[in-house]
C-alpha positions in Angstrom: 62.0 159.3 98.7 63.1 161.3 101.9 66.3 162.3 103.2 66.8 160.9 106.5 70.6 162.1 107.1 73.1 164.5 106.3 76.8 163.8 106.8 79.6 165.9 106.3 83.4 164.2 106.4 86.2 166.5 106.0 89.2 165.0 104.0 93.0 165.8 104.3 96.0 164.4 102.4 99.2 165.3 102.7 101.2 166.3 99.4 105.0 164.3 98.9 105.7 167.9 97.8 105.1 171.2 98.7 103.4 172.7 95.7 101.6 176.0 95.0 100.8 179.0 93.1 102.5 182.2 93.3 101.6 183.2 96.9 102.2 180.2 98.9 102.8 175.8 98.9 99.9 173.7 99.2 101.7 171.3 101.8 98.0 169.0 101.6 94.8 168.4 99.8 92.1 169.3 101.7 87.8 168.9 101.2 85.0 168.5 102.2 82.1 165.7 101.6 78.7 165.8 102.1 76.3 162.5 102.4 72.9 162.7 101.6 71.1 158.8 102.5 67.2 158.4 102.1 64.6 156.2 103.1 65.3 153.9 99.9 68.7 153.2 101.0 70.1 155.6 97.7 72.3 158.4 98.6 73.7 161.5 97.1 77.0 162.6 97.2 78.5 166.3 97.2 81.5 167.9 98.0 82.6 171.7 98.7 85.6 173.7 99.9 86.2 173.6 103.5 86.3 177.2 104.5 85.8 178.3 108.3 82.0 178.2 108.9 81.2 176.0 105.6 80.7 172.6 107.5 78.6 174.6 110.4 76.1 176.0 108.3 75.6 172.5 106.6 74.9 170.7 109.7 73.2 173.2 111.6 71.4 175.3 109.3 70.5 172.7 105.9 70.4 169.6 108.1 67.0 170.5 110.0 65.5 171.7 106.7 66.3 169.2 104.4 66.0 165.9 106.7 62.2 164.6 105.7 62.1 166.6 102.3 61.5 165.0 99.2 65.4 165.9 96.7 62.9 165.7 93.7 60.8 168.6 94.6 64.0 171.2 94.0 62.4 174.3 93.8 60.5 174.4 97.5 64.3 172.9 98.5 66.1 175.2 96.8 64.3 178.9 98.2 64.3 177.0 102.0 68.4 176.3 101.5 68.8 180.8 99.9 66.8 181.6 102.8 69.3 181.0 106.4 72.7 181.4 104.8 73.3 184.7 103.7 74.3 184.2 100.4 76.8 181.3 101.3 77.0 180.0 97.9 80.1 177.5 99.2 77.7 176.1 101.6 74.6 175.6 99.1 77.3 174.6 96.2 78.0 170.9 98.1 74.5 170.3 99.3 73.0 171.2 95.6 75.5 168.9 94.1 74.6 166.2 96.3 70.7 167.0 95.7 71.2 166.8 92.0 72.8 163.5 92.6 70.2 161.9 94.7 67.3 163.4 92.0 69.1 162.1 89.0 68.9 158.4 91.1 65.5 158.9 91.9 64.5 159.3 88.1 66.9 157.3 86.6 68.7 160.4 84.8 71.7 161.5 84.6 72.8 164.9 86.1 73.2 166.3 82.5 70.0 165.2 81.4 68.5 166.8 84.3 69.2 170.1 82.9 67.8 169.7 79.6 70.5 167.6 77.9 74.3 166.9 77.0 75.5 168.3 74.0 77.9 166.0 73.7 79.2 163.1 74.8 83.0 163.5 75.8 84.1 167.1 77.1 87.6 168.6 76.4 89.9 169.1 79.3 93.0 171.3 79.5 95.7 170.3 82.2 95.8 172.6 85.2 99.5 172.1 85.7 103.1 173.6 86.0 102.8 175.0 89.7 105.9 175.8 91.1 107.6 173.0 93.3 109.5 173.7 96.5 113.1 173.4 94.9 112.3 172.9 91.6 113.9 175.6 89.1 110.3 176.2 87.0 112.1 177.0 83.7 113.6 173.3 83.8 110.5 171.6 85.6 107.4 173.2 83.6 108.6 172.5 79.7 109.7 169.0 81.2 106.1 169.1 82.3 104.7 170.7 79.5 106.1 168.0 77.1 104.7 164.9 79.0 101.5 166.4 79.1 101.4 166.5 75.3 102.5 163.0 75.3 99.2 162.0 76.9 97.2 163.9 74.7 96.2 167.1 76.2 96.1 169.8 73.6 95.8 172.9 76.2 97.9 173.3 79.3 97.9 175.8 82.1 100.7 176.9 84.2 101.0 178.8 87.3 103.1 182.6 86.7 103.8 185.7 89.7 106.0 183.8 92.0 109.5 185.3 90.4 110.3 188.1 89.2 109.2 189.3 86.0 111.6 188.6 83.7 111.7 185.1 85.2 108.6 184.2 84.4 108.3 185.4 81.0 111.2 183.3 80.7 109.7 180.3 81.9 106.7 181.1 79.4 108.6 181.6 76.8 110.4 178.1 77.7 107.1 176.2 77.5 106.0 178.1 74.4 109.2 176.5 72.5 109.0 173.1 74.0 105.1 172.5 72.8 104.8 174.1 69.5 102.7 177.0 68.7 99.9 174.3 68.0 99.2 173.7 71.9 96.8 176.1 73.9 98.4 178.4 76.5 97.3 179.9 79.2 98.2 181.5 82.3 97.0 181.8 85.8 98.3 184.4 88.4 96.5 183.7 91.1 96.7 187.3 92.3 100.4 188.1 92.1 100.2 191.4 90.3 99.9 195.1 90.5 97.8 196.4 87.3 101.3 197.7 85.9 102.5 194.3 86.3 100.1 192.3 84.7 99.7 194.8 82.1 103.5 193.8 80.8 102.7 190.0 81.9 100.2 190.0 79.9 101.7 192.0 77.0 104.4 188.9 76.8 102.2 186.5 76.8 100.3 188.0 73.8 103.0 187.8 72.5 103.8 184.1 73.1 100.6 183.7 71.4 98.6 182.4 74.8 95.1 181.9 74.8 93.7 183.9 78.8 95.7 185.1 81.4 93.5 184.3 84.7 93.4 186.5 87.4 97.0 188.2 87.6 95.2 190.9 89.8 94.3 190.1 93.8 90.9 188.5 93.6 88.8 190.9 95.9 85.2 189.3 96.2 82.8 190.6 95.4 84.7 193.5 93.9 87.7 192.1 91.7 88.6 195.6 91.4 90.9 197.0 88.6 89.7 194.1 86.5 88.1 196.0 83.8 90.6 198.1 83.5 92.9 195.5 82.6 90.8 193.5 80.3 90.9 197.5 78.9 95.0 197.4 78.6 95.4 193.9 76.8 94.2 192.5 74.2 94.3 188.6 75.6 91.8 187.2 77.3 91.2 188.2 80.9 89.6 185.3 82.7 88.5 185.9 85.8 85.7 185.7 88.8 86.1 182.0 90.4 85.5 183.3 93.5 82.4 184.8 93.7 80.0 183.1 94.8 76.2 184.1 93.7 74.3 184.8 90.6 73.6 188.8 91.7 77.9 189.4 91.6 78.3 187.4 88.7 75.8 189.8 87.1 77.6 193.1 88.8 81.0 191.8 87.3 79.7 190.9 83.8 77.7 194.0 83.2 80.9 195.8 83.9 83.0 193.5 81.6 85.4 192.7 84.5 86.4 189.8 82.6 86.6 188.2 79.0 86.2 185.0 80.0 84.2 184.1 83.0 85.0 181.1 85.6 82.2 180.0 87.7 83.0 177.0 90.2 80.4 174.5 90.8 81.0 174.0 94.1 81.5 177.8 95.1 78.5 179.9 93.6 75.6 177.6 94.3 75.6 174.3 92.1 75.1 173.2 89.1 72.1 175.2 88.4 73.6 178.2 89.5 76.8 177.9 87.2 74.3 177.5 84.1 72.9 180.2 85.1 76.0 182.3 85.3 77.0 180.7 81.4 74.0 181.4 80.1 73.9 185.3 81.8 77.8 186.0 80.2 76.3 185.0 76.7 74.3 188.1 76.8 77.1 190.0 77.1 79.0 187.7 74.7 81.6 186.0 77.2 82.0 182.6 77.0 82.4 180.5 80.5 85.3 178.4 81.3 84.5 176.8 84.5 87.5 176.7 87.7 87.3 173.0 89.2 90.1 172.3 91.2 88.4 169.4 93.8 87.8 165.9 94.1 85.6 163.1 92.0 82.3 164.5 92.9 83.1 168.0 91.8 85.1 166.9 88.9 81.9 164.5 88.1 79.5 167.9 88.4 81.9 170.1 86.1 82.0 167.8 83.4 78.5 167.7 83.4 77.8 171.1 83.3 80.4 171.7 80.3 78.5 168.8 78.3 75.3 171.7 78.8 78.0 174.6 77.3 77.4 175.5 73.7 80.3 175.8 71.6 81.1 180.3 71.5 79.6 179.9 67.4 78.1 178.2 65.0 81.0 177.9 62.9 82.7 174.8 62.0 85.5 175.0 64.0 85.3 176.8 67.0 86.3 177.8 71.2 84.5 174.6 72.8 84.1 174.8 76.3 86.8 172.9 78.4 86.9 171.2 81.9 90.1 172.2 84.5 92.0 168.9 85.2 94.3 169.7 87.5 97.5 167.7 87.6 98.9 167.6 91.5 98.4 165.1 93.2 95.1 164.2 93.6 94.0 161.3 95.6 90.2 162.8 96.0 89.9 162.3 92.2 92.3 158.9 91.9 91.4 157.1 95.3 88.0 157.8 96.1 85.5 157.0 93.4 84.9 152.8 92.9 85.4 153.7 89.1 87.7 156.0 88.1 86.8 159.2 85.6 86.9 158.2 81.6 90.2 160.2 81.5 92.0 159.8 78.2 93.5 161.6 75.5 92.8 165.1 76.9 89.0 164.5 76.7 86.7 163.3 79.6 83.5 161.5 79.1 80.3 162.6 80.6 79.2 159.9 82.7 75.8 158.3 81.6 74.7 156.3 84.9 71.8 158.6 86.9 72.9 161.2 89.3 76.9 162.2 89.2 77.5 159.1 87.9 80.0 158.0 90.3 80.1 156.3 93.2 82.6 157.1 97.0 84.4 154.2 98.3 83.6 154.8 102.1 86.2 152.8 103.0 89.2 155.0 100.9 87.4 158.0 102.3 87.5 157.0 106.4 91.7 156.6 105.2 91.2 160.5 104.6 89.5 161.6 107.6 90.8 164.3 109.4 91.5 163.3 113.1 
């Protein structure tokens, strides 16, 4: 098998409703796809975030290098792809996701079983939800939320906190708290809306609310995420933290200096699926269990839920912190619209799909609706 073409389509939908995290509205869904075809007629699919210069370095940098080159042989693929883009793990995240899928067809494996083996077959998901809504009062619309969430089985929710004031939005927690019981994980996501004073008392309510991480209330400087350890210092929940970088050498940097409690690699920003095993299987060292961000379309969902199936539980014991996937719960027509088969979604659990590669399969014809013009 030889690659014969890479294709990159960039994707835009616009949302019915402005919705966002504390610092601004997404007004659209935006991504970006990568196609892989081969001389066998098979093709791999990948996706990434489509950041200024992203799409460039795909097309004119990987093209050349990986049009003629067999997807099995990884390794030779893999130190060619490090070597012209400075570190670009965004760029190298799609392409290696798409890679993985075509080498998974070629041996009739699935992307799980590439890396040595699922550990299980269904992978627990938590609901990336409650974002504020342009107009919507949040301490009405994210217990509302919260509760019909429940209903369709999810047992841990996340909701977005920092856009009002303080007292607001432990208000709002404390609202959500009371409408799910103290038997549903919380957690929190500031998305870099705090001063280190701030989330210091943010995160002091929360504790008390009994929620599970509070994920990056501080502004997410890459490579730096400075002030993190001294926060994870101050509280005694969970700081999660580090999505955005996007290599194995800062992961390392942050972990050694306990920046976080919980760390978040994203598939599709540090490198790939390799890469974000390699990230898990670093933080164990230093006893931090990984939580990976995913907030994408099928193919990246597809990857993440792949490499959480590789994610021990944190112990040995009986009952314990298993690894989850981020669902996220705008609207999502990347996820909904553009595989042939949807993800085995249901009762807060998805299953790890068993067909080689990803596992999935892009309806080209839902994803030229999508094209940007």
């Amino acid at each position: 098998m030889k690659i014969t073409a890479v294709k990159t389509f960039a994707l835009t939908h616009p949302l019915m409703r402005a919705t966002g995290p504390s610092t601004y509205y997404y007004r659209s869904r935006d991504t970006l796809l990568i196609k892989l075809e081969t001389d066998s007629g098979e093709v791999g699919w990948g996706e990434t975030v489509i950041f200024s210069g992203v799409r460039t370095l795909i097309e004119e940098a990987y093209a050349p290098r990986l049009i003629g080159a067999d997807p099995v042989r990884i390794r030779p693929l893999w130190r060619a792809l490090w070597g012209p883009n400075f570190g670009n793990g965004m760029a190298l995240g799609g392409v290696s996701i798409a890679l993985d899928d075509l080498r998974g067809k070629a041996l009739g494996l699935p992307v799980a079983e590439l890396y040595g083996g699922r550990l299980c077959e269904r992978v627990k998901a938590y609901a990336s939800a409650m974002n504020y809504i342009e107009g919507e009062d949040a301490v009405v619309q994210y217990p509302r939320e919260a509760r019909d969430l429940v209903g369709q089985g999810f047992r841990a929710l996340k909701m977005r906190l920092g856009g009002q004031p303080l007292a607001r939005d432990i208000a709002v927690a404390r609202a959500v708290r009371e409408a799910v019981g103290p038997d549903i994980a919380l957690m929190a996501d500031g998305n870099g809306a705090y001063t280190l004073p701030g989330a210091i008392k943010m995160g002091r309510a929360l504790e008390a609310l009994d929620f599970d991480w509070f994920e990056e209330p501080l502004p997410q400087s890459v490579p730096e995420y400075a002030g993190y350890e001294r926060l994870a210092e101050h509280l005694d929940i969970a700081i999660a933290a580090c999505e955005g970088l996007t290599s194995r050498g800062q992961f390392r940097e942050a972990i050694a200096r306990r920046a976080m409690d919980i760390v978040q690699p994203d598939v599709c920003l540090c490198g790939g699926i390799g890469e974000a095993l390699f990230v898990a299987e670093l933080a164990r060292l230093w006893g931090i269990p990984t939580m990976p961000h995913c907030w994408a379309g099928g193919p990246v969902i597809a990857a993440t839920v792949h490499l959480v199936s590789l994610l021990p539980d944190a112990s040995w014991a009986r009952s314990t912190e298993a690894p989850m996937v981020e669902l996220d719960t705008v609207e999502n027509p990347f996820r909904d619209r553009l595989l042939r088969e949807p993800l085995d979604i249901r009762d807060g659990t998805i299953g790890v799909p068993t067909r080689p590669g990803l596992g999935i399969e892009v309806d080209e014809a839902q994803l030229k609706t999508f094209l940007r013009g």
